[in-house]
C-alpha positions in Angstrom: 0.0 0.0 0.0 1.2 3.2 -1.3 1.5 6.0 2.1 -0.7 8.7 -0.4 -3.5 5.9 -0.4 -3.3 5.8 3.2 -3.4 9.9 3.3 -6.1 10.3 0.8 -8.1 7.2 2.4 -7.5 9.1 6.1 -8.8 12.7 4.8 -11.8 11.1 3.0 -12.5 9.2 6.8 -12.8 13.2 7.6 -15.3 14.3 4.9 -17.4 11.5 5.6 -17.5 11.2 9.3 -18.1 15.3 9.2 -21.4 15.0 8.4 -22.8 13.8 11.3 -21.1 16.5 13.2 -22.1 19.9 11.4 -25.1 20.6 13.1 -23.5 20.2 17.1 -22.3 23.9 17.4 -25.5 24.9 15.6 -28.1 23.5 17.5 -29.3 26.5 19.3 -29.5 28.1 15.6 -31.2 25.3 13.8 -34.0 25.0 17.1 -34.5 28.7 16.4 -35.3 28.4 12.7 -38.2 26.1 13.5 -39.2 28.1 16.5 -38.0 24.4 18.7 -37.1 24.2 22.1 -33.4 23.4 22.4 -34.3 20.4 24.2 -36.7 19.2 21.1 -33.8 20.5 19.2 -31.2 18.0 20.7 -33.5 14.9 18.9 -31.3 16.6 15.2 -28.6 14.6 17.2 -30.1 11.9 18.1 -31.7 11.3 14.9 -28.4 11.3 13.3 -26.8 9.3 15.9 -29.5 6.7 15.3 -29.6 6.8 11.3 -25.7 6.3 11.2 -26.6 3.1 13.3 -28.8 2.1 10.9 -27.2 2.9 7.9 -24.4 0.8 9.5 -26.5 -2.0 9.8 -28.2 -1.9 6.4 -25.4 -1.3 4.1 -21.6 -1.8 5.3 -22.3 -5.7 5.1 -22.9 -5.2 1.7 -19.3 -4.6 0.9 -19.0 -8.3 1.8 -20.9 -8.7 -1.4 -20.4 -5.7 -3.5 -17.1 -4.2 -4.6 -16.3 -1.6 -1.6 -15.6 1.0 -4.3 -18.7 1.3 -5.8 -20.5 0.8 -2.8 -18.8 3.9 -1.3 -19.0 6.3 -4.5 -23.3 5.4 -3.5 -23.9 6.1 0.0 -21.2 9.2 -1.0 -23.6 10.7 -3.5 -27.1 9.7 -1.4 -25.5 11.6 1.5 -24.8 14.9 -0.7 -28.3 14.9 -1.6 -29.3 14.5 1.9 -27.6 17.3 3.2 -28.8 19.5 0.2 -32.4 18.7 1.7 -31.6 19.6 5.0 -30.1 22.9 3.9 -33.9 23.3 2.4 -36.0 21.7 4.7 -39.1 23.6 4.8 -40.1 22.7 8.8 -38.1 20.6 11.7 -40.1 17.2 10.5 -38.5 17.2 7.2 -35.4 18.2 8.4 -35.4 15.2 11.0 -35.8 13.0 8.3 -33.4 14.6 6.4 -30.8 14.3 9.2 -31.8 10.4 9.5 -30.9 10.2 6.0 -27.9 12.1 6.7 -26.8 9.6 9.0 -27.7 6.7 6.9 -25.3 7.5 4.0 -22.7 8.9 6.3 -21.0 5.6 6.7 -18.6 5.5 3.9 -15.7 5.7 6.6 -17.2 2.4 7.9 -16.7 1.0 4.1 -13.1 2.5 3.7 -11.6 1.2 6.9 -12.0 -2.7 6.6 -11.1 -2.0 2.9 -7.6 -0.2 3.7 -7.1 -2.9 6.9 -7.5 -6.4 4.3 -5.4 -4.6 1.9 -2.6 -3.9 4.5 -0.1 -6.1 5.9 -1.0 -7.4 8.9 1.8 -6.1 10.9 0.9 -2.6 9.7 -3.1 -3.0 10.7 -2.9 -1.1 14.2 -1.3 1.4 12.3 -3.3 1.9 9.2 -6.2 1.4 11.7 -4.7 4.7 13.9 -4.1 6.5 11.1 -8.1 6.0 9.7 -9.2 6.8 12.6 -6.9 9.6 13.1 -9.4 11.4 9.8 -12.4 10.3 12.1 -11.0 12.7 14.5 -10.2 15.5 12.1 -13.8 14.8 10.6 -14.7 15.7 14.3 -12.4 19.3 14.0 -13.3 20.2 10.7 -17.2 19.9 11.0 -17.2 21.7 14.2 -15.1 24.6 13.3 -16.8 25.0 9.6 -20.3 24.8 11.4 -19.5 27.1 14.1 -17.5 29.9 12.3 -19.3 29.3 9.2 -22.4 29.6 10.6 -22.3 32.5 12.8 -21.2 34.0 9.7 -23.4 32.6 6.9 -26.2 30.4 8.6 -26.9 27.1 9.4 -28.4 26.3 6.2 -25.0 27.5 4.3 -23.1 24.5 6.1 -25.1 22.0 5.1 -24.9 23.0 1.2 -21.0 23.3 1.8 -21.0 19.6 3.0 -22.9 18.5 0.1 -20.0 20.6 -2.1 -17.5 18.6 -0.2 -18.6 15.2 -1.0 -17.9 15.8 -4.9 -14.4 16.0 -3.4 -14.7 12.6 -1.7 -16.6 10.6 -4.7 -13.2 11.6 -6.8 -10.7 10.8 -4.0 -12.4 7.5 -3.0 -13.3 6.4 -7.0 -9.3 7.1 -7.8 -7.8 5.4 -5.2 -9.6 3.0 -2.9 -8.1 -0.3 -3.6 -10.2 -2.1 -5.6 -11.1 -6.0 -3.5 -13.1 -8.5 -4.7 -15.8 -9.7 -2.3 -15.6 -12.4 -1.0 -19.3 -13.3 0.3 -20.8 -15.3 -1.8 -24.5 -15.4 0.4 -28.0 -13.7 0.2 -28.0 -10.2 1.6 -30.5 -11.8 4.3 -27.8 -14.2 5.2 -25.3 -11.7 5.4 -27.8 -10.0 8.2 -28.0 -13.6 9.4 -24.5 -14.0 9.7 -23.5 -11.6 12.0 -26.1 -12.6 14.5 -24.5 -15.8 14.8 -21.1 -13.9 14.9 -22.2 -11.7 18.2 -24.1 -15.0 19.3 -21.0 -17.0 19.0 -17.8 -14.6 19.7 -17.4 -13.6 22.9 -14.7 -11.3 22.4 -17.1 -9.4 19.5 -20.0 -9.0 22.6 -17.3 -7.3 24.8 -15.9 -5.1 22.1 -19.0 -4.3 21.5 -20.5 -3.2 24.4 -17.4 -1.5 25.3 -18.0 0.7 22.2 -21.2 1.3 23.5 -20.6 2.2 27.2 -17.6 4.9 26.1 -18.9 6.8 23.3 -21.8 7.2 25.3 -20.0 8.8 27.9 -18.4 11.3 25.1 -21.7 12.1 23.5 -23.4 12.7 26.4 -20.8 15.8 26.8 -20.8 16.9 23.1 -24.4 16.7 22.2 -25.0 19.3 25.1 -22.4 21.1 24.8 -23.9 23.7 22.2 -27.3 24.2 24.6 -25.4 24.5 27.8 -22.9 27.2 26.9 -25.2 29.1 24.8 -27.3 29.9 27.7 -26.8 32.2 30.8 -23.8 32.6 32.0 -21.6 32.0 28.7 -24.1 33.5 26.1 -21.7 31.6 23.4 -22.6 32.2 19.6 -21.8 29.0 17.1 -18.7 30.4 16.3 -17.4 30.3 20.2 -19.0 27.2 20.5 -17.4 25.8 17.5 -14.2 26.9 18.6 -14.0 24.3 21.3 -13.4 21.9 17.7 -9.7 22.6 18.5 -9.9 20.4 21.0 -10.3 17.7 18.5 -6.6 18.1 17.2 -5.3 16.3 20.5 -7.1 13.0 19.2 -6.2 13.8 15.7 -2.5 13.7 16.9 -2.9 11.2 19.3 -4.7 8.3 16.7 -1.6 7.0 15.1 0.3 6.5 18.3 -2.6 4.9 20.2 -2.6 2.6 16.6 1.2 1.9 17.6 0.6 1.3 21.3 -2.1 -1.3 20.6 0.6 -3.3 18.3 2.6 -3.0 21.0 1.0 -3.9 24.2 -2.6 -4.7 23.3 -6.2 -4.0 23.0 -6.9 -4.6 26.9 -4.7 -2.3 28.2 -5.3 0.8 26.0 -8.6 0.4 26.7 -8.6 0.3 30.8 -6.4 3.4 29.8 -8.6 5.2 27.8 -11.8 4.5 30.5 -9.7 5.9 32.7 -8.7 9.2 31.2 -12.7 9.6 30.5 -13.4 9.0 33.8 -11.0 11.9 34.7 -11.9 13.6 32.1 -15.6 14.2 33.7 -14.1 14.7 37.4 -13.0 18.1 35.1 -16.1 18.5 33.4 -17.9 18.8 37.1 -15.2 21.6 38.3 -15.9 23.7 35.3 -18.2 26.0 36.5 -15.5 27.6 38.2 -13.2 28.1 34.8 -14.3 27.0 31.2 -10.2 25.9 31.5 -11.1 23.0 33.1 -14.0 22.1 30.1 -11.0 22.4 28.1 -8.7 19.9 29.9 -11.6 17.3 30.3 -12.5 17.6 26.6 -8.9 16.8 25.8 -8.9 14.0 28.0 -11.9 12.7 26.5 -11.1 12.4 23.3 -7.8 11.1 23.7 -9.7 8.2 25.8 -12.4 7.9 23.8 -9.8 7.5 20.6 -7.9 4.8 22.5 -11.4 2.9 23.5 -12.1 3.0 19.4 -8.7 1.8 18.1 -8.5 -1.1 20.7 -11.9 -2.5 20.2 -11.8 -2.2 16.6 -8.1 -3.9 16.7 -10.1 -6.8 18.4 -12.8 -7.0 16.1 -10.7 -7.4 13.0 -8.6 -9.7 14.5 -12.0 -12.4 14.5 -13.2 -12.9 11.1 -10.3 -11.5 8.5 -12.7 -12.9 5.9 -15.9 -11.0 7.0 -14.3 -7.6 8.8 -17.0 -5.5 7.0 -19.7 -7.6 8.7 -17.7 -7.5 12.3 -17.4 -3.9 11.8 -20.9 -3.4 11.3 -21.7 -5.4 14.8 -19.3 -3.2 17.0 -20.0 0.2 15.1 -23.8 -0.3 15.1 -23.6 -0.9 18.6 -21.0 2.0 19.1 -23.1 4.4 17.4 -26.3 3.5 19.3 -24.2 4.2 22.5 -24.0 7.4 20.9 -27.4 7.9 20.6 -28.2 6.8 24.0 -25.7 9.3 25.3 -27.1 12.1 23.3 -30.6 11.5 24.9 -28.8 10.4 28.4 -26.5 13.6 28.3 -29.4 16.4 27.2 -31.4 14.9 30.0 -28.6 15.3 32.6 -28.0 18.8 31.6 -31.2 19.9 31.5 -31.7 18.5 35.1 -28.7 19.2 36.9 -25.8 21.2 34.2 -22.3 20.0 34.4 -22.9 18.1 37.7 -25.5 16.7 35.9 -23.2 15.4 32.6 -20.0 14.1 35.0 -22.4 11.7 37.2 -23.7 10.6 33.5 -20.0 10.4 31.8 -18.4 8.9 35.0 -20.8 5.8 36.0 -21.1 5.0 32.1 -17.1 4.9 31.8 -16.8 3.3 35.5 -19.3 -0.1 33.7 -17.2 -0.4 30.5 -13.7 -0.4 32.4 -15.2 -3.1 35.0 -16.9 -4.8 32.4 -13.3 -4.9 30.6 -11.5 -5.7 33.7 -13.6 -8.6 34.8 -13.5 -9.9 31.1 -9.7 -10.3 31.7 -9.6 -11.4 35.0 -12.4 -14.5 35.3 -11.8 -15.9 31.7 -7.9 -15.0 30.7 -8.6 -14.8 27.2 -5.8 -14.8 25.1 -7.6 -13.0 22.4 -8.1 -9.8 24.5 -4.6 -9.2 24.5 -5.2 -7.5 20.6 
């Protein structure tokens, strides 16, 4: 594998994963269009949260059956057009279902990351899996600072139209040099769907993954998708720009990735991730202290996402390691069920900040992190599984 494959396969990871991002700092914005509550406006997250799941679901297993290229270059141009509604969506309805659509399509980074692993030596896979990963988290940085400077600038409805622009970009970049692999599935799309419940049914190591993707991106939503509400009220008053600026943030994953990549070659998935629920865990101790300083939102969120990061890298790790054959199918398990956490975390975190602010979120982010790294440890310690050392 060529290193500008890897680039150009990393920054379309960005554009794709970006999409389900945009609208975070502009929530507040986007509830005010429609005349919305920002409570009712925190479902555009959790409708996007929820179609990425099921857009996981539905069609990354496909590219167990249908060449990954073309596959990508279609979810790629169905997401443009579903951001193009959004930008036009004439009440908060359509633009719910627009989002859901949104989130659908916005998988191709789920497509392109089992392609670039089976096409990599397998010595190299932590790596190539950090550096993928590693676009996930400048995905994160560019949506969030396009949305929020752009849109305090231009509008809401400006960003969205943008995004469509950019996956023109992406169609050429992933068309001209995604490898091109040969599926090798030869079953109905039903069994495909089939499959992978006897894969979760049967793998052990695939439930724990799994869950574990749930438990800690849960933890991190629960922070982000009420991040835009709570400091655009009293006493911050933060317009989408400000709000967006907090994107920067993002850089210390985006940095971070590759190395985390290296560490899991190096010492395994088990321990990266103990590591990474711990550094959430702190990071939400933080969180709770930042009604003093706005410095200390700054530290936790950095803490966060480098946990978070190392949570996604080892589990992943683990999941490909299971069925080389069918990684787009074991992808699909863990990343539905990562993505629902997200979801879950969306709805748990609005909740908690609505009820009790930053208090509130660190009780949230904290007992959700403190049941994935027991859950982990206890995997370890009662059945000594070889497998969960990577």
């Amino acid at each position: 594998m060529h290193r500008y494959q890897l680039l150009a396969m990393t920054w379309c990871c960005a554009f794709a994963v970006s999409a389900i991002y945009y609208h975070q700092p502009l929530l507040p914005q986007m509830a005010g269009t429609f005349g919305v509550s920002l409570g009712n406006g925190s479902w555009i997250a959790t409708i996007t949260q929820l179609g990425y799941a099921l857009g996981l679901l539905l069609f990354v297993p496909l590219a167990d059956r249908i060449e990954p290229r073309t596959l990508a270059a279609r979810t790629i141009s169905v997401n443009a057009l579903a951001l193009l509604a959004c930008a036009f969506a004439p009440s908060f309805t359509w633009l719910l279902i627009g989002c859901a659509v949104v989130g659908m399509t916005a998988i191709t980074a789920q497509i392109i990351i089992p392609t670039m692993v089976s096409a990599s030596a397998p010595a190299a896979q932590g790596k190539v899996i950090g550096s993928l990963l590693g676009g996930l988290s400048a995905g994160l940085l560019l949506a969030r600072m396009l949305s929020g400077y752009g849109g305090a600038e231009f509008g809401w409805h400006a960003i969205f139209a943008v995004a469509a622009a950019l996956n023109g970009v992406m169609l050429f970049m992933v068309w001209r040099t995604l490898p091109v692999l040969h599926p090798q599935a030869s079953v109905s799309y039903a069994g495909l769907l089939k499959s992978m419940v006897t894969m979760l049914r049967e793998e052990p190591l695939i439930r724990l993954a799994s869950a574990s993707g749930f438990l800690m991106f849960a933890a991190f939503s629960a922070l982000w998708a009420s991040l835009a509400s709570m400091l655009s009220q009293p006493p911050y008053h933060f317009n989408p720009a400000a709000i967006g600026a907090f994107g920067f943030v993002g850089l210390v994953g985006l940095f971070a990735s590759k190395k985390i990549g290296m560490l899991v070659d190096r010492f395994g998935a088990e321990r990266t991730i103990i590591y990474g629920c711990s550094l959430i865990a702190l990071a939400y101790v933080f969180v709770a202290l930042c009604g003093l300083s706005l410095v200390w939102l700054v530290v936790g969120m950095a803490l966060m996402d480098v946990g978070n990061r190392a949570g996604l890298v080892a589990n992943q790790s683990r999941i490909f390691a299971t069925h080389p054959e069918a990684r787009n199918r074991t992808n699909t398990i863990f990343m539905v069920s990562y993505f629902l956490g997200g979801a879950a975390g969306a709805a748990l975190g609005g909740y908690s900040a609505h009820v009790d602010g930053w208090h509130g979120l660190a009780f949230v982010g904290i007992a959700l992190t403190a049941i994935a790294g027991v859950m982990n440890w206890v995997a370890q310690a009662s059945y000594g599984l070889k497998v969960l050392k990577g």
